[in-house]
Biopython code that builds the backbone (N, CA, C, O; Angstrom):
import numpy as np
from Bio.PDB.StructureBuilder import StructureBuilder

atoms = [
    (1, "UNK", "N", (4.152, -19.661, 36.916)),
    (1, "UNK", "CA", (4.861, -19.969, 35.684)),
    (1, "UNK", "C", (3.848, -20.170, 34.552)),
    (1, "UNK", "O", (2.798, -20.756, 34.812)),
    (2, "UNK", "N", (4.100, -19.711, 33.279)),
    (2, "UNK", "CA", (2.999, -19.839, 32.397)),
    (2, "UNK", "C", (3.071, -21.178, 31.577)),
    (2, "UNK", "O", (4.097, -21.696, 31.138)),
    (3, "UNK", "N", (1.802, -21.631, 31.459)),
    (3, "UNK", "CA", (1.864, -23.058, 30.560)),
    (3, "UNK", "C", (2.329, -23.106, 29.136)),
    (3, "UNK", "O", (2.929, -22.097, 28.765)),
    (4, "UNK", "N", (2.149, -24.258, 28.092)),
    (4, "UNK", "CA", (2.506, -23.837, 27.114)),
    (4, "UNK", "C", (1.047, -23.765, 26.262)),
    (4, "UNK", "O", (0.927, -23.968, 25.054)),
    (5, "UNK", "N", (0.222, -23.502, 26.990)),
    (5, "UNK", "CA", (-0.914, -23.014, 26.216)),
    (5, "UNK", "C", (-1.003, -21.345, 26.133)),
    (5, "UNK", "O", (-1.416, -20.783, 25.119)),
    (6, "UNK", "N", (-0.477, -20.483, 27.559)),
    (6, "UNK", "CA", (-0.357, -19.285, 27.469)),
    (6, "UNK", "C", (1.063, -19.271, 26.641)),
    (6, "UNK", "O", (1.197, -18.460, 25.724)),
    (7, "UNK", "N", (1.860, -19.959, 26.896)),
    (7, "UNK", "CA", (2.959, -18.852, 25.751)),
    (7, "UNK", "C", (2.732, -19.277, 24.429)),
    (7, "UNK", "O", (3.402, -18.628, 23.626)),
    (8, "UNK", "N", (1.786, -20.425, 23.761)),
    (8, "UNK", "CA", (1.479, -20.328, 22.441)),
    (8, "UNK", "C", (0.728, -19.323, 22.210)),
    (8, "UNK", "O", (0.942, -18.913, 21.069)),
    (9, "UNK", "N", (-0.180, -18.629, 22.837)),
    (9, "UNK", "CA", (-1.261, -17.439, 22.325)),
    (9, "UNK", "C", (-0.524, -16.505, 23.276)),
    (9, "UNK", "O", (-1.359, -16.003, 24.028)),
    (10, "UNK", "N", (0.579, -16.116, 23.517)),
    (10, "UNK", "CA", (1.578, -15.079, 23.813)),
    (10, "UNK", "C", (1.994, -14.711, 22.413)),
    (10, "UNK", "O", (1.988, -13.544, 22.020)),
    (11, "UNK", "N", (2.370, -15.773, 21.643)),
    (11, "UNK", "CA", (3.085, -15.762, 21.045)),
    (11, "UNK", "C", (3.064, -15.966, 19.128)),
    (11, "UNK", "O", (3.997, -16.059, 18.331)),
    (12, "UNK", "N", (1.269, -15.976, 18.891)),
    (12, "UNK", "CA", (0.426, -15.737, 18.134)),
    (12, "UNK", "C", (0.126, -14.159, 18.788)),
    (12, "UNK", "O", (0.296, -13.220, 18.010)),
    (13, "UNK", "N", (-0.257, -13.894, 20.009)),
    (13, "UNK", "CA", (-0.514, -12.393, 19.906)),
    (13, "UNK", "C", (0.659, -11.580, 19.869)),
    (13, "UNK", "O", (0.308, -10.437, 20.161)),
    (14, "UNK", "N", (2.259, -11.641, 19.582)),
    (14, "UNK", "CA", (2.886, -11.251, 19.569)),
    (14, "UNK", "C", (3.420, -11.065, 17.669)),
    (14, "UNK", "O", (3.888, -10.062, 17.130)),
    (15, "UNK", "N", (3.136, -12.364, 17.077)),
    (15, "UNK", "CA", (3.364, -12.040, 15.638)),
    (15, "UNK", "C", (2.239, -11.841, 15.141)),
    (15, "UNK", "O", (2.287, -11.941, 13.915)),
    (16, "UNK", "N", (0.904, -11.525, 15.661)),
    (16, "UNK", "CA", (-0.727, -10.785, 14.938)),
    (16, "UNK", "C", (0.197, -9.667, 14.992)),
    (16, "UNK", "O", (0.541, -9.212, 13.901)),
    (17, "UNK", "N", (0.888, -8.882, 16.535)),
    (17, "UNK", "CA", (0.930, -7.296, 16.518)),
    (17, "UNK", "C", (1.732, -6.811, 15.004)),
    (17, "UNK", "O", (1.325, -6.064, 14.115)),
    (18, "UNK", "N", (2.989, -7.548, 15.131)),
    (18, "UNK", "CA", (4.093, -7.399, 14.444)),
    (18, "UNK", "C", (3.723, -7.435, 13.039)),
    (18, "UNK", "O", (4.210, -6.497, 12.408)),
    (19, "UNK", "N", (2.903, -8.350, 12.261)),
    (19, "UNK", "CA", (2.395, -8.176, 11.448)),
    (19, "UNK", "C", (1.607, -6.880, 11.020)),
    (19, "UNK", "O", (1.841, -6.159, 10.051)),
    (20, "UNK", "N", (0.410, -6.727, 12.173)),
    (20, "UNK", "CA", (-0.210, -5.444, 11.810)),
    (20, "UNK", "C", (0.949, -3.526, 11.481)),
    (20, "UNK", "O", (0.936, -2.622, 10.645)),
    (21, "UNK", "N", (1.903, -3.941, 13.021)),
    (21, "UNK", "CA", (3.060, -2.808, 13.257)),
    (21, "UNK", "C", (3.378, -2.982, 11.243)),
    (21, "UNK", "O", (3.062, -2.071, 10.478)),
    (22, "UNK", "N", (3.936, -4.118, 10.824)),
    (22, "UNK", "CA", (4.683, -3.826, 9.205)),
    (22, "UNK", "C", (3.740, -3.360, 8.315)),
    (22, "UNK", "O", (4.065, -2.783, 7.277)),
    (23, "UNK", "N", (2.404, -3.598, 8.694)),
    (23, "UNK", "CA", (1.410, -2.997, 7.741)),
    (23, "UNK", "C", (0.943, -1.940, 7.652)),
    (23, "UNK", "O", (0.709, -1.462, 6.542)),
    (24, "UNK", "N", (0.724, -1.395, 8.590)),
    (24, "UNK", "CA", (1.122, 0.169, 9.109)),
    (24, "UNK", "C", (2.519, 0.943, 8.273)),
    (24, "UNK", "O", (2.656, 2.007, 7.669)),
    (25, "UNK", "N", (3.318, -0.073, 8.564)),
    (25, "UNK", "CA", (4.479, 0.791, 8.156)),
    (25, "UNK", "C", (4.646, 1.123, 6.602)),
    (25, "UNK", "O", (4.996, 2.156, 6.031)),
    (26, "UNK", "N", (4.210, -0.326, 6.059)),
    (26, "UNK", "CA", (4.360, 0.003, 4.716)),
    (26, "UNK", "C", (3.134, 0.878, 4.046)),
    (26, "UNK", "O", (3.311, 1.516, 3.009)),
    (27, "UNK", "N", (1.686, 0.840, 4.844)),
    (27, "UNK", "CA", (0.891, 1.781, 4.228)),
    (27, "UNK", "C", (1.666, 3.388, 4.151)),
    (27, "UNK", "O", (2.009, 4.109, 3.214)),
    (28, "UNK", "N", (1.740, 3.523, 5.901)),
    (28, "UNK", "CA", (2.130, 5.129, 5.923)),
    (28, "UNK", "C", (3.797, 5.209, 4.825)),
    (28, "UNK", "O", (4.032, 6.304, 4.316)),
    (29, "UNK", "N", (4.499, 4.399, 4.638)),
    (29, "UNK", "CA", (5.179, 4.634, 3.611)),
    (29, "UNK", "C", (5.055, 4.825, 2.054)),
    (29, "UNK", "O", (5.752, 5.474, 1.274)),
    (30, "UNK", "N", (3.863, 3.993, 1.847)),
    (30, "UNK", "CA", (2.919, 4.351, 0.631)),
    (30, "UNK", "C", (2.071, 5.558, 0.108)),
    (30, "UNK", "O", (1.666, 5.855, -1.015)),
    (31, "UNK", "N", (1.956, 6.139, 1.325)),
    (31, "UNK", "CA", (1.323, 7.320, 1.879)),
    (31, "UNK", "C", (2.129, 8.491, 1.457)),
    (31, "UNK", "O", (1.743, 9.381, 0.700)),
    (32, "UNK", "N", (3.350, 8.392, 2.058)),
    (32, "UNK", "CA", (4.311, 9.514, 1.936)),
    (32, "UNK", "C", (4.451, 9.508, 0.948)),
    (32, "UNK", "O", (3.922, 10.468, 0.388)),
    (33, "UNK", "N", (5.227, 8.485, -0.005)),
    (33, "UNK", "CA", (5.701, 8.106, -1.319)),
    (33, "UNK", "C", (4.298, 8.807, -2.162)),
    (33, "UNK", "O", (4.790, 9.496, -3.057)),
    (34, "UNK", "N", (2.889, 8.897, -2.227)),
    (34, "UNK", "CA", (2.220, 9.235, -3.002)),
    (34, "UNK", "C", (1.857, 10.479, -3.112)),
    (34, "UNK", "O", (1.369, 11.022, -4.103)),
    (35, "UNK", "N", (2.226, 11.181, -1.535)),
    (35, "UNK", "CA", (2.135, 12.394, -1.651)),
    (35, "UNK", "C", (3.085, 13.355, -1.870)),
    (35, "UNK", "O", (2.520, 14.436, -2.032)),
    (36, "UNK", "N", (4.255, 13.445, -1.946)),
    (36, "UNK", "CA", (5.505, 13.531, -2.667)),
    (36, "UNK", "C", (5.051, 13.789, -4.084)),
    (36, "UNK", "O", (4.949, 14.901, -4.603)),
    (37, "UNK", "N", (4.764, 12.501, -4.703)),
    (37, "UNK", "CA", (4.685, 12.359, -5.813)),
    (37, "UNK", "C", (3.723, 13.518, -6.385)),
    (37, "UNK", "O", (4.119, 14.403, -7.144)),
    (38, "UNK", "N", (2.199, 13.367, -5.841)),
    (38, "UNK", "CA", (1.532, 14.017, -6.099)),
    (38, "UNK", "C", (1.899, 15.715, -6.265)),
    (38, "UNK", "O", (1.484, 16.470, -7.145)),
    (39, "UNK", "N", (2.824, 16.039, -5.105)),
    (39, "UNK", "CA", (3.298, 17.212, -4.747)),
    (39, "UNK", "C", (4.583, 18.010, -6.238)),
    (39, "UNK", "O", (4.777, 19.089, -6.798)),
    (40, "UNK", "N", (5.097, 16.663, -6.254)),
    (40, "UNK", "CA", (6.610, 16.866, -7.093)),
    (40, "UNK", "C", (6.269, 16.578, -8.689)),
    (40, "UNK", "O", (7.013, 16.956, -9.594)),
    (41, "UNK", "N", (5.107, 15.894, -8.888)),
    (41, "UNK", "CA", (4.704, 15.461, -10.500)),
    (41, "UNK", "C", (3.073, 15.606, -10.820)),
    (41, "UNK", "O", (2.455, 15.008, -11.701)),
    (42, "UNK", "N", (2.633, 16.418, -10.010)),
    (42, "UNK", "CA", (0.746, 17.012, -10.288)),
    (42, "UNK", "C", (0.439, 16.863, -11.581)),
    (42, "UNK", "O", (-0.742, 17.035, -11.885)),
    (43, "UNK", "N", (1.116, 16.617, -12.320)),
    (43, "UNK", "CA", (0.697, 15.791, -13.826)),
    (43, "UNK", "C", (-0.281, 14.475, -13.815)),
    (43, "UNK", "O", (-1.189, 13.999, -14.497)),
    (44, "UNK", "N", (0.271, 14.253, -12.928)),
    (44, "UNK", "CA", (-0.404, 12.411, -12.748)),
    (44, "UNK", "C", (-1.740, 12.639, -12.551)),
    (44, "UNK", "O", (-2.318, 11.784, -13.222)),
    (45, "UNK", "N", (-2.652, 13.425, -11.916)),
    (45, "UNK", "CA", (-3.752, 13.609, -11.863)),
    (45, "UNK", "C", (-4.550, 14.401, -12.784)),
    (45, "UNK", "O", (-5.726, 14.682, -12.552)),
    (46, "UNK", "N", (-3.929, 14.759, -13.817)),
    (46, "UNK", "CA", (-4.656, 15.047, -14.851)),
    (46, "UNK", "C", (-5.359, 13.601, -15.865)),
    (46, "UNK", "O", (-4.745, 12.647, -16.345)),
    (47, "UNK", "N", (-6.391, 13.828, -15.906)),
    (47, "UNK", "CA", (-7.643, 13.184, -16.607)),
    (47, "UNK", "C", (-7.178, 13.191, -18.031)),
    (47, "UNK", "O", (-6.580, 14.211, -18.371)),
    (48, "UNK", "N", (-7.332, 12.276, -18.907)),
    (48, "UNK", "CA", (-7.323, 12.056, -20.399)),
    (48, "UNK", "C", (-8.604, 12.434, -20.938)),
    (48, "UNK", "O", (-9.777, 12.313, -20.586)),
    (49, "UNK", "N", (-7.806, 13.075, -22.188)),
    (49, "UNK", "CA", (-9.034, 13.023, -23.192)),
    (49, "UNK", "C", (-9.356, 11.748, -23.805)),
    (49, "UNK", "O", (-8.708, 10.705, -23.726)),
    (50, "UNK", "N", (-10.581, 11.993, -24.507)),
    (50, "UNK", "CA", (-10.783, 10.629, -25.265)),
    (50, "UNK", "C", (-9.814, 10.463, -26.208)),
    (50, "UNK", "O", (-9.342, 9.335, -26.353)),
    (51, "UNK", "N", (-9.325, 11.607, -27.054)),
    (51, "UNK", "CA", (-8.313, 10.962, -28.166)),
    (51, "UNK", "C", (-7.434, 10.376, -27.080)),
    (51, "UNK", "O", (-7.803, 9.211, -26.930)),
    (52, "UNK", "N", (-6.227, 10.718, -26.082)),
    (52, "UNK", "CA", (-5.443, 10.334, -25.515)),
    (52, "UNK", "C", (-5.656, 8.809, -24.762)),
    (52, "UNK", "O", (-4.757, 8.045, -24.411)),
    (53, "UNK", "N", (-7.003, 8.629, -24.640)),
    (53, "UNK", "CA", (-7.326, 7.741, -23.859)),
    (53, "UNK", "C", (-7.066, 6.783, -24.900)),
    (53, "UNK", "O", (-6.117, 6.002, -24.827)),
    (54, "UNK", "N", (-7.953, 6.812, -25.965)),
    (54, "UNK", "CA", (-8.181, 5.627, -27.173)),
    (54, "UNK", "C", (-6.505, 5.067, -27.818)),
    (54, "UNK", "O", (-6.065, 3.934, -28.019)),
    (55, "UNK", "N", (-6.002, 6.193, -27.969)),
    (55, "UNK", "CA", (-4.000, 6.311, -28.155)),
    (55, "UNK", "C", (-3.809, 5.019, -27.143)),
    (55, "UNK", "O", (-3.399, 3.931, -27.546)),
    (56, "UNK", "N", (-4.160, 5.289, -25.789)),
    (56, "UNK", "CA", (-3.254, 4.599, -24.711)),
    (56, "UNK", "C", (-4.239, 2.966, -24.714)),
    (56, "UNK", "O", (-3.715, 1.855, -24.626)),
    (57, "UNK", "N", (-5.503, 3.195, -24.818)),
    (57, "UNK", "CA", (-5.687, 1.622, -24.842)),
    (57, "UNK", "C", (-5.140, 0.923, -26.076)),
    (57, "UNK", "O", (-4.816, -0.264, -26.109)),
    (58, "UNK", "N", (-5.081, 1.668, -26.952)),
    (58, "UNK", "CA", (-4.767, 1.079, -28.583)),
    (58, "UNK", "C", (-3.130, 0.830, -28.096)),
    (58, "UNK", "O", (-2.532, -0.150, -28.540)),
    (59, "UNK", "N", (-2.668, 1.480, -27.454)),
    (59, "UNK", "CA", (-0.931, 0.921, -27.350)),
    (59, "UNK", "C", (-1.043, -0.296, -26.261)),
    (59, "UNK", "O", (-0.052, -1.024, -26.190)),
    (60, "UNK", "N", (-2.375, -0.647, -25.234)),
    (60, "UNK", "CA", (-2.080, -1.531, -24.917)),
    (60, "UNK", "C", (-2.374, -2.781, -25.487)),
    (60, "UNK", "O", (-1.834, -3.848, -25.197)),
    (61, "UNK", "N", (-3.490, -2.538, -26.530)),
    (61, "UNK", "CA", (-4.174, -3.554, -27.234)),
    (61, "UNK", "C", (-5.004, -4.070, -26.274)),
    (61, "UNK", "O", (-5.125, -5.250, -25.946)),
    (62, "UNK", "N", (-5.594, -3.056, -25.826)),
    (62, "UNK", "CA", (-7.385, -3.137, -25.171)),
    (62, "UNK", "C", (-8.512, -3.264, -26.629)),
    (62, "UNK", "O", (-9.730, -3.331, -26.464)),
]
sb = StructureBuilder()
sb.init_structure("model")
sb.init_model(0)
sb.init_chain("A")
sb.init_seg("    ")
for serial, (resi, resn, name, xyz) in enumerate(atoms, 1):
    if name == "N":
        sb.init_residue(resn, " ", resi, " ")
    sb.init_atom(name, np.array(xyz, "f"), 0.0, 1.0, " ", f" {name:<3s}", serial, name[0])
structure = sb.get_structure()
């Protein structure tokens, strides 16, 4: 029969996994979501010029 020292670190190694399993999940969902994007709006990786750049900090008030 297990003590309650093994089912406390049962049971820390059971919500470490579960934690890591959601982090996984939400990366590779971040993943998909960016490559989509990348795929469906290849705009986004276009580079600014300096006028465009100076436009966009000046609208943020950089």
């Amino acid at each position: 029969m297990l003590n309650s020292k093994k089912l406390r670190k049962l049971s820390l190694l059971k919500n470490y996994i579960e934690h890591l399993l959601s982090d996984i999940a939400d990366n590779y969902e971040d993943a998909r979501l960016y490559a989509k994007l990348s795929k469906e709006r290849p705009e986004g990786h276009v580079m600014l010029n300096e006028q465009e750049k100076a436009e966009f900090e000046d609208w943020l008030g950089v």
